[in-house]
C-alpha positions as a printed Julia matrix, in Angstrom:
235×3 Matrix{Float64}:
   0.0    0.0     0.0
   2.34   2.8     0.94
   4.73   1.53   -2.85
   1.44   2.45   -4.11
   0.58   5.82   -2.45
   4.4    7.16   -3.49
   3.99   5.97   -7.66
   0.89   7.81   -6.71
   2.22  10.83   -5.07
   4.89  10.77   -7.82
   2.6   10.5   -10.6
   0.71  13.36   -9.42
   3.47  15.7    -8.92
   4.74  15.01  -12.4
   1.49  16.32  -13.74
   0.99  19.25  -11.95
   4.77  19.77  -13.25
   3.89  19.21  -16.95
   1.07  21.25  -16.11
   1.79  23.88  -14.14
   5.13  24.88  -16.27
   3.76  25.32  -19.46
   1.17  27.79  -18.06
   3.5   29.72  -16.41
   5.48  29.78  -19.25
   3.11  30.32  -21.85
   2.31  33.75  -19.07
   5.26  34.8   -19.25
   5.19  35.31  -22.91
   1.56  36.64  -22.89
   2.37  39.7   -20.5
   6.16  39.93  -22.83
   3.81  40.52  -25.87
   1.57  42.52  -24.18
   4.14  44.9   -23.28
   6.52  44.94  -26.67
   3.26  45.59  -28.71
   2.87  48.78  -25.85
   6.42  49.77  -26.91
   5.76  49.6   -30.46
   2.63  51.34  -29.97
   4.46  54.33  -28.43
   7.45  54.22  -30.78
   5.15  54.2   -33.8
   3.26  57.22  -32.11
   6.55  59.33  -31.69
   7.95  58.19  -35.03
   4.78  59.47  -36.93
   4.69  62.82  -34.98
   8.58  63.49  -36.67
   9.11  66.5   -39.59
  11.69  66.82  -41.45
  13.85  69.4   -40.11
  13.62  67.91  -36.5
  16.37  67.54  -33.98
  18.17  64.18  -34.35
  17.93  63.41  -30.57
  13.63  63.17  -30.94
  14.55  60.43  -33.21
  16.77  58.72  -30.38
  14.06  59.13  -27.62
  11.44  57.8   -30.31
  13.25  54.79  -31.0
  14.45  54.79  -26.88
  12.85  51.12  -27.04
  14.22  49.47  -29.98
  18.23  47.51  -29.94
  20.49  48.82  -32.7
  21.09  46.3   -34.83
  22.52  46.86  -38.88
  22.22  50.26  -38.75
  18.78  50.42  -37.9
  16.8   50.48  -34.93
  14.5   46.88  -34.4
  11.86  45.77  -32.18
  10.09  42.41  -32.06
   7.01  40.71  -30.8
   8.02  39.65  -27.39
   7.71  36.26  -27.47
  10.16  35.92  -29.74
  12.8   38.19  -28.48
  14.95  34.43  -28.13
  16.71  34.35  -31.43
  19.4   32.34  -29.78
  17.21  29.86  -28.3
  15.21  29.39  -31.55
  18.59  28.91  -33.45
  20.23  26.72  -31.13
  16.73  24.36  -31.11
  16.47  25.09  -35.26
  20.32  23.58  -35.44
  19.39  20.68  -32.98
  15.71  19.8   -34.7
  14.36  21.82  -36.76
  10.99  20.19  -36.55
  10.98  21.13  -33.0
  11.48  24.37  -34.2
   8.64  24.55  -36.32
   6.4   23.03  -33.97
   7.61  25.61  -31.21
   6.92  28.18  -33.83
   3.41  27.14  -35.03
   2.38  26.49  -31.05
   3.2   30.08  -30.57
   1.12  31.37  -33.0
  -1.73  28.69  -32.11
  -1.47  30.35  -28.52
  -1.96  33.93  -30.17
   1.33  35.06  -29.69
   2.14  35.97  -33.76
   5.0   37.23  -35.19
   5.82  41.13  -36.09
   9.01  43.46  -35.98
   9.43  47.2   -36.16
  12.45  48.46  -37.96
  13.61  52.45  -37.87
  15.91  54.55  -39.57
  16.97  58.53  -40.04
  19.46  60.14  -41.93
  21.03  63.06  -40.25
  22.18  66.08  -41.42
  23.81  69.1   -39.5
  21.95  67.65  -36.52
  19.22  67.95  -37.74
  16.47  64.81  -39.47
  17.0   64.71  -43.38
  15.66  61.24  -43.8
  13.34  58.78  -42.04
  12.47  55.42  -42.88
  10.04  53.0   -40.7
   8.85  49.32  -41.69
   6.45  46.95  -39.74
   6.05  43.58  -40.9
   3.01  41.27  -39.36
   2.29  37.62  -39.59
  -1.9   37.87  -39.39
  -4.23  34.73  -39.69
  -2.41  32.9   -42.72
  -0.7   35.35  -44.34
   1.82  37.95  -43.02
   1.13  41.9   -43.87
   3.65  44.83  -44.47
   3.91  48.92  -43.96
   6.84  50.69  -45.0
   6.81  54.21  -45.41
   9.55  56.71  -45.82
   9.8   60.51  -45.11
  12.44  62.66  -47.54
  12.72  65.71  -49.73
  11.77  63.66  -52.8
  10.56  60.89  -53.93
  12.45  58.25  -55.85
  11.72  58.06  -59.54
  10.91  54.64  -59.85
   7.58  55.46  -57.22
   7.27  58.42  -59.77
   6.84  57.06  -63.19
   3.38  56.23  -63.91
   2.22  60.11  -62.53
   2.4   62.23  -65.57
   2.61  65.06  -62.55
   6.21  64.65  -61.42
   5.82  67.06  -58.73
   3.18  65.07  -56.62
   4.1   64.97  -52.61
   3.27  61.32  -52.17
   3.58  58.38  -53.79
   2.37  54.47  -52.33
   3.29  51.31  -53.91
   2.57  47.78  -53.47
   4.8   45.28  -52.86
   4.86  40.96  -51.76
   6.46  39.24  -48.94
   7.77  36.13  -49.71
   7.76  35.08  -46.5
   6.37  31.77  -44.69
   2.96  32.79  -44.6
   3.55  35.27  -48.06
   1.43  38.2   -48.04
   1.53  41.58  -49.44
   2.07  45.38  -48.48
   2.26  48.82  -49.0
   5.37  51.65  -49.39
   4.28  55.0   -48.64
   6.98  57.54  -50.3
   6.29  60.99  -48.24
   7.1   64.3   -48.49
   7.04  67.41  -46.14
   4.66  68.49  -48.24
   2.3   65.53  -47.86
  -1.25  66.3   -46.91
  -2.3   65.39  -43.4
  -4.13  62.68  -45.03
  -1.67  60.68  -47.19
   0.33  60.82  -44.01
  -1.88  59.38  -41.88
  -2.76  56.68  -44.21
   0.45  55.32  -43.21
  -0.71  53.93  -39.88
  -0.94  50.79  -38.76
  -3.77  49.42  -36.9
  -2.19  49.1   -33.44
  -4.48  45.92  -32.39
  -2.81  43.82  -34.55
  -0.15  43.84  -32.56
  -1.48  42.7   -29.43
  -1.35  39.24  -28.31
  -4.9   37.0   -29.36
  -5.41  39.45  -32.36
  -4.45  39.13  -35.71
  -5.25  41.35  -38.87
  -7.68  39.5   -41.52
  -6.88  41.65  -44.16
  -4.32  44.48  -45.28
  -7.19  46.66  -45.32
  -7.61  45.98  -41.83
  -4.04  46.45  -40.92
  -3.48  49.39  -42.58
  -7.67  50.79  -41.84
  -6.25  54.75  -43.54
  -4.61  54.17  -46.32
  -7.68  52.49  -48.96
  -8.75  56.48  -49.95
  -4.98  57.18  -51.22
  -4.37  53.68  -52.94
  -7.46  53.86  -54.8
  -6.74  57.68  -56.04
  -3.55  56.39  -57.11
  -5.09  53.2   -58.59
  -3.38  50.72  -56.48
  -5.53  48.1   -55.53
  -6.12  46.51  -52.73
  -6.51  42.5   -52.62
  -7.32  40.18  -50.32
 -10.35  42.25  -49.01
């Protein structure tokens, strides 16, 4: 009898292990993504309020949350702030990996990251570039939009008007899922419109949500893509 009550006590104890871990784990990353889509919420909201012609340093506080890395400022989804575990378990078994991978997303925890750029010039912002790239449900969506003092030609050559202030263009993402986006080429002459159709719906960021449709994650922009008779798919 008492052999049997300690395989019992020991069977016991190993479930409320296998259960108890994973849900503290699987938390943890909850409240992580939580939080980084926060911080991307505020560094989007700083990086959309910057002008030409600003000081250099608002750039630095805007980005305050992002790591340097290439040259460019990056943030990622929380749960996936790991690259050296995920590497380390993609070199050991990659199906592992993949199943690690498509459990995350199962548990709403879905893949984005926030990249940032400026070019500086007598201390002063000459150049700024910001992409966000989004896995939603089955099939991963893309914003990049760029501030300068022109626009580059090849956004320019179907306008017989050279001189517009804003120019959007679509582009795919070859990813795994593909999907599609939008470059938004933006001058600081841009209407207050065409630069707010730029922004990204913020929910999509959040853990347990994920965009349906570009349209969705990008809710501004459909007024300006159909004046410049760029389509939007996948609607």
């Amino acid at each position: 009898m008492s052999q049997f009550r300690v395989r019992s006590g020991f069977v016991v104890r190993a479930l409320l292990v296998l259960i108890i871990v994973p849900t503290a784990l699987y938390g943890f990353l909850l409240i992580l993504q939580a939080y980084s889509a926060w911080q991307a919420t505020r560094t989007l909201d700083r990086l959309e309020a910057l002008r030409l012609g600003d000081p250099a340093a608002d750039f630095d506080r805007a980005v305050r949350s992002c790591r340097a890395e290439f040259g460019t400022r990056t943030l990622t989804a929380g749960a996936y702030r790991f690259d050296w575990i995920y590497s380390k378990l993609w070199n050991l078994a990659p199906p592992l990996s993949e199943g690690l991978y498509d459990a995350l997303d199962l548990g709403g925890l879905h893949y984005w990251r926030l990249n940032a750029a400026d070019t500086v010039q007598d201390g002063r912002i000459a150049d700024l570039s910001v992409g966000l790239m989004d896995v939603g449900r089955g099939e991963t969506f893309g914003a990049q939009w760029r501030i300068a003092s022109t626009i580059p030609e090849r956004c320019l050559r179907r306008f017989q008007n050279k001189n517009t202030s804003t120019c959007v263009s679509p582009f795919a993402i070859n990813n795994n899922p593909g999907g599609e986006g939008y470059q938004f080429f933006l001058t600081d002459q841009s209407s207050e419109r065409d630069l707010n159709s730029r922004i990204v719906n913020r929910s999509c960021l959040f853990p347990l949500h994920s965009c349906r449709s570009i349209s969705e994650f990008l809710p501004r922009a459909s007024g300006l893509i159909q004046e410049q008779n760029v389509s939007i798919s996948h609607d």
